[in-house]
C-alpha positions as a printed NumPy array, in Angstrom:
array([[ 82.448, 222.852, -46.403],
       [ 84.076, 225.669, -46.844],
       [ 83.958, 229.001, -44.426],
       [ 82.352, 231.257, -47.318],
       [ 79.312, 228.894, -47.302],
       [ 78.815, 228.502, -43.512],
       [ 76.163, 230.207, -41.579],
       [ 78.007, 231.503, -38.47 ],
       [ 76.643, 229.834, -35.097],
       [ 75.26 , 227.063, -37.073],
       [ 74.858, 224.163, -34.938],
       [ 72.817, 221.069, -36.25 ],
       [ 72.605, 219.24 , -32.686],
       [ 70.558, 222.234, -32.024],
       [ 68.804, 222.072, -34.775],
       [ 67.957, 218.199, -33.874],
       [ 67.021, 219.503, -30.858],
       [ 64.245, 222.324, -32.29 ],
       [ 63.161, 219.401, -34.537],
       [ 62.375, 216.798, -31.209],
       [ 61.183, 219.83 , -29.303],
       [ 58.556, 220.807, -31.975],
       [ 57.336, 216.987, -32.394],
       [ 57.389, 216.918, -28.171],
       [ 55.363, 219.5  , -28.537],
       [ 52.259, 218.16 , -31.455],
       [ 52.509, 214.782, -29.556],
       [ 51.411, 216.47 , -26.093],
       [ 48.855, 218.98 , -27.157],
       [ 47.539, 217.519, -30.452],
       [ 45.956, 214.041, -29.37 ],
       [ 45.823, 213.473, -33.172],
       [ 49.412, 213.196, -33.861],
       [ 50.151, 210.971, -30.7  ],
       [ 47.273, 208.534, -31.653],
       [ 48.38 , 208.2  , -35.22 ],
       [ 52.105, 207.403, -34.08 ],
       [ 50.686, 204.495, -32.008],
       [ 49.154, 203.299, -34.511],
       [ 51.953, 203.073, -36.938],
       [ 54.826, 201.358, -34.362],
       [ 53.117, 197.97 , -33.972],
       [ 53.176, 197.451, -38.01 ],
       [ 56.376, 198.996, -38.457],
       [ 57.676, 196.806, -35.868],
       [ 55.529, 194.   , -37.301],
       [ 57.571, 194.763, -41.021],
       [ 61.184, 194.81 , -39.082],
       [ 59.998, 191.372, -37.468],
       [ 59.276, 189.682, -40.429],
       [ 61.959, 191.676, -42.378],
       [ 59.848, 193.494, -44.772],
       [ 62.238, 196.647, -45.506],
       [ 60.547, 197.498, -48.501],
       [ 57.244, 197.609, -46.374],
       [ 59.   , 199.138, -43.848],
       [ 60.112, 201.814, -45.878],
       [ 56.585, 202.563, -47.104],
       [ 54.995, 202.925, -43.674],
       [ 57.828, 205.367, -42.526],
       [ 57.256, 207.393, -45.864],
       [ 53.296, 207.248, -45.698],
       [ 53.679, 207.925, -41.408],
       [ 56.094, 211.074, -42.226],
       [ 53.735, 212.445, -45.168],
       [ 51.242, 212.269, -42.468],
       [ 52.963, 213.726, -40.099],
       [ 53.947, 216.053, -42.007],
       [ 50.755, 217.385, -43.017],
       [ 49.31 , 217.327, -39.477],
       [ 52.124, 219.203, -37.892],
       [ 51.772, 221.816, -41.07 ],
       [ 48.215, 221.797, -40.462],
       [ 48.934, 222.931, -36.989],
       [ 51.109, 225.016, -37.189],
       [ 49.088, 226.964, -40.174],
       [ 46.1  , 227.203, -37.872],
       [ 47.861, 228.034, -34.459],
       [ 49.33 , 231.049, -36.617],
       [ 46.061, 232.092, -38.306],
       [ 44.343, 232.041, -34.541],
       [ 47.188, 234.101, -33.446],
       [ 46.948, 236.559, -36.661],
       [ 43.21 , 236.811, -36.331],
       [ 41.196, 236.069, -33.578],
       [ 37.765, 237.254, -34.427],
       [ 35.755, 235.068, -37.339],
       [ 37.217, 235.673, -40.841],
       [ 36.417, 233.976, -43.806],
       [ 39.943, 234.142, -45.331],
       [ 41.293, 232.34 , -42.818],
       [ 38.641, 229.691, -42.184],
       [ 39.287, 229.361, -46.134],
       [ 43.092, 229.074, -45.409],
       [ 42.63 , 226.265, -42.534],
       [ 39.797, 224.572, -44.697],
       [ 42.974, 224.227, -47.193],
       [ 45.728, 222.738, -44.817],
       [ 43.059, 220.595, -42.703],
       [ 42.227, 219.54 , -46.916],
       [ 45.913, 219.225, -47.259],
       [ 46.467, 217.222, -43.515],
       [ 43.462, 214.674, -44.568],
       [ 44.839, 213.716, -47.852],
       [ 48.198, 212.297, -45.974],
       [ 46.185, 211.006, -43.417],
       [ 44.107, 208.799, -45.926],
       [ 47.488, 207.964, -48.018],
       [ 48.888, 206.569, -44.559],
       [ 45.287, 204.682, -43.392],
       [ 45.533, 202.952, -46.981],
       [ 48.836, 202.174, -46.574],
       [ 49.101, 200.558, -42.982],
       [ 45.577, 198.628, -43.721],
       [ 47.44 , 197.085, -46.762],
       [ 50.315, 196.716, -44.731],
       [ 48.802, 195.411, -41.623],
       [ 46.411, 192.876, -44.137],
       [ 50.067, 191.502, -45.73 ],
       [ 51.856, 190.926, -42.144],
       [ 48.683, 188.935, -41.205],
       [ 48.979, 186.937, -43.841],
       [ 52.56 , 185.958, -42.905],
       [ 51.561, 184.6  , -39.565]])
């Protein structure tokens, strides 16, 4: 890349390091997020066991959608509690919508690792 195009004191170690400090972070104070992550290692490791990468592949995607939402869904309502810290209906509105947002992953992901978990049995 060339020097025009470079953001000066870019470092993407750091960045790696934001991105494990903000999921250190969900995983200790949001018991949701840790739970959910347990949940999805034993079939993930149950698809690399029986070499299922195409199932594999499907319960990282489903368990980073999810994750995705949930950490969104946090973030959105640590910020509206910080913004506004008496009752408002705008922003119960606006965390109704990313908890709406958070719950659709979250049902994607149970759908997926029930199928998925239903399949490995079978194997066995």
């Amino acid at each position: 890349m060339s020097r025009k195009y470079s953001t000066p004191g870019y470092h993407p170690i750091k960045k790696i390091k934001v991105i494990f400090k903000g999921l250190h972070i969900a995983v200790i104070t949001d018991f949701s997020v840790a739970y959910k992550l347990a949940l999805s290692i034993p079939i993930a490791l149950g698809a690399i066991a029986f070499h299922k990468w195409v199932d594999l592949s499907l319960i990282l995607l489903a368990t980073g959608m999810m994750l995705l939402g949930e950490l969104l869904n946090s973030a959105i309502e640590i910020l509206c509690d910080f913004v506004e810290s008496q009752q408002n209906s705008q922003i119960g509105a606006i965390k109704d919508i990313a908890a709406a947002a958070a719950g659709i992953g979250i049902f994607v992901w149970v759908a997926i690792l029930i199928i998925e978990g239903i399949q490995l049995l079978a194997i066995r």
